[in-house]
C-alpha positions, 0 to 999 in steps of 0.5 A: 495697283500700287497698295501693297499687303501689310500681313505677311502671312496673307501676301505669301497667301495671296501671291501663292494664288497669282497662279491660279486658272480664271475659273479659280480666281473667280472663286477667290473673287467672290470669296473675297467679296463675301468675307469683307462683309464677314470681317471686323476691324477691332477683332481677331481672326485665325489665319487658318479661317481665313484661308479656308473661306478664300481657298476652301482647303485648309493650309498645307503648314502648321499655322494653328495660333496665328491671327490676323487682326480685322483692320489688316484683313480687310486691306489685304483683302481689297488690294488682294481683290482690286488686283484680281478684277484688274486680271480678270477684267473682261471686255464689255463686247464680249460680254453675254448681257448689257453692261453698265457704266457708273455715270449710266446707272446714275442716270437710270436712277437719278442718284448722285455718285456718293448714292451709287457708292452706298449701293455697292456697299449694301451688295450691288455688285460691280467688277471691272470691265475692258471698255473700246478695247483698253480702258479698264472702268467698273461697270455693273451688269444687267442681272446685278442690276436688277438683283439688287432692285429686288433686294433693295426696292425701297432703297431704290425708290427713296433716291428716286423720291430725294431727286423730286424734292421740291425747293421749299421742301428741302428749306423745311429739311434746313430749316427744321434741323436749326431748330432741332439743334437750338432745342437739343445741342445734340451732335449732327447725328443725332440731329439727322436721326431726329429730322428723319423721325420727324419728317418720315425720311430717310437719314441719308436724304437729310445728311444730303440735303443738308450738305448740298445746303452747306455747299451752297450757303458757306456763309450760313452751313446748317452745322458751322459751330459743330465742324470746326477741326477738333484741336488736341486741346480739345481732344485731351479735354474730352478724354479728361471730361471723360475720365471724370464720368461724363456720358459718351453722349454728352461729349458728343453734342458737347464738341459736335461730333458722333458718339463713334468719333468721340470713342475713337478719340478717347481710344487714341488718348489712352493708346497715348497714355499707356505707350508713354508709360513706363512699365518697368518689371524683373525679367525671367525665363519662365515666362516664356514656358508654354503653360507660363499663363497657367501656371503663374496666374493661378489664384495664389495664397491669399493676402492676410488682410483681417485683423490679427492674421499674419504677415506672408510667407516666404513662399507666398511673397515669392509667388505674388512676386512673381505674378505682379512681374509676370502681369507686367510683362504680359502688359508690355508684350501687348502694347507693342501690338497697340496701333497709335493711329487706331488702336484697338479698344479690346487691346487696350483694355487688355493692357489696362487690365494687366496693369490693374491686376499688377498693381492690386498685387503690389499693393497687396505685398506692400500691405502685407509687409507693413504688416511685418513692420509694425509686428517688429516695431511693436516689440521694441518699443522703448520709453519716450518712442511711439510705434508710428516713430519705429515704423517710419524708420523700419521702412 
């Protein structure tokens, strides 16, 4: 019960609910259950839609424009949810149907802890229950037991099939995933979904199996090349080998990690780069106006870029100034908002997509005024001087 809420909006949501009957409170438990499975950690959610789906009532105040980032709402939720199964904990004797424990379910099915934590995920339902009077541990109920064996009877019937696995026939599971790995140097994923394809099973048995082997055997783990601890060196390398167009999936079986693992390293190297960037810009009370956006980055007059058009305007060189200013501050406002640890890719390429956008407009300035250069020093040209010696001393 120690977690605490890391949006303030969704505390004061959350707390404002600390009141509320029993009845009430189950609804926002299950209401909470249902919008995790709803919820994704690189998106964005308005506050008002996350209030409505817990409360089902809209917000009394005005907080239309407010948003909630997916990491921060699924950690409120959960603590907002682990506090109310500790409140709502009811005791297992007075409950109207038997109830049962973690280690009891694993019994029944024969499945490891780590299996009966992937069911929950996939919807088995478990709450926390009073035990002899006082001791608060999850237990999962008849009915949610057997629902979930009707919704998932052939996740079921696989965990039971892994535990009557024979010896030999787990060895042919190691056995074939070496050779998948001399033949591929593919990643462990991706080595798991092929020795899945190949032997009809799933790919969380193989995962098992050959983890359970690696335990067993540490002098000769089935993937001890790919899991070494990847350095910063190393992480810097694929963010370079990266930004030279190696495919996603080569980095991959290259240093022996997942195609989402190798995205959320490169992720964090460019959260890097652009938070140690400087981003310097003239600052104006303009670009806090409420149509600031739509106003200065309409389509401005187009830079003269053919051959015998002119040099800008003054008016036209103040509005792309003010625009190349203007996308650098949108730039620096974002990356405030980056998380170093785990950044979010759409922010990211937002920011890269500001700082694009500023530098095709300065460079469009810079071109145009050079431009304006040579015109001048074409006219002043003298016995003995070439137009590139009056350019060079015009800028």
């Amino acid at each position: 019960m120690a977690a605490s809420y890391q949006n303030k909006r969704l505390a004061e949501l959350f707390d404002g609910l600390r009141f509320a009957s029993r009845t009430q409170k189950e609804k926002h438990r299950r209401a909470t259950r249902v919008l995790q499975g709803l919820v994704r950690r690189d998106q964005e959610y308005p506050f008002d839609f996350v209030y409505f789906r817990i409360t089902g009532y809209r917000p009394h105040q005005d907080s239309s424009g407010l948003v909630v980032v997916g990491d921060e709402l699924l950690h409120d939720l959960r603590v907002f949810e682990a506090r109310l199964e500790h409140e709502l904990a009811a005791s297992v004797e007075h409950a109207p149907e038997p109830i049962y424990t973690a280690e009891e379910v694993t019994r029944r099915f024969g499945i490891s802890r780590r299996t009966l934590q992937r069911w929950r995920r996939l919807g088995l339902e478990g709450r926390l229950y009073t035990f002899d009077g006082r001791r608060r541990r999850v237990g999962f109920a008849a009915s949610a037991v057997e629902a979930f064996l009707e919704q998932h009877g052939g996740v079921v019937e696989r965990a039971r099939g892994f535990s009557k696995l024979s010896e030999a026939e787990r060895q042919q599971v190691v056995d074939l995933a070496r050779q998948v790995i001399r033949e591929t140097h593919a990643s462990p994923s991706a080595v798991m979904a092929e020795v899945a394809r190949r032997t009809g099973r799933a790919r969380e048995t193989i995962r098992t199996i050959v983890r359970q082997h690696d335990r067993r055997r540490p002098d000769e783990p089935v993937f001890g090349t790919h899991r070494r601890p990847l350095s910063a060196k190393d992480e810097a390398q694929i963010y370079r080998l990266y930004g030279q167009k190696v495919r996603i999936g080569e980095l991959a079986a290259r240093f022996g990690r997942s195609r989402s693992t190798i995205y959320r390293i490169i992720n964090r190297q460019r959260a890097r780069d652009l938070l140690g960037r400087k981003i310097t810009y003239i600052d104006s009370d303009e670009f806090l106006v409420d149509d600031a956006r739509e106003r200065i980055l309409e389509p401005p007059a187009p830079v003269r870029t053919g051959a015998g058009e002119g040099w800008l305007r003054r008016d036209e060189e103040v509005v792309l100034f003010r625009r190349y200013n203007y996308l650098k501050y949108l730039a620096c406002i974002e990356r405030t908002r980056i998380n170093a640890a785990r950044p979010s890719s759409r922010r990211l390429r937002l920011v890269e997509q500001y700082l694009a956008e500023a530098e095709r407009v300065q460079r469009g300035l810079i071109e145009a005024n050079l431009r304006l250069v040579v015109s001048i020093a074409g006219k002043h040209l003298q016995t003995g001087a070439t137009v590139a010696d009056l350019v060079s001393e015009g800028n």
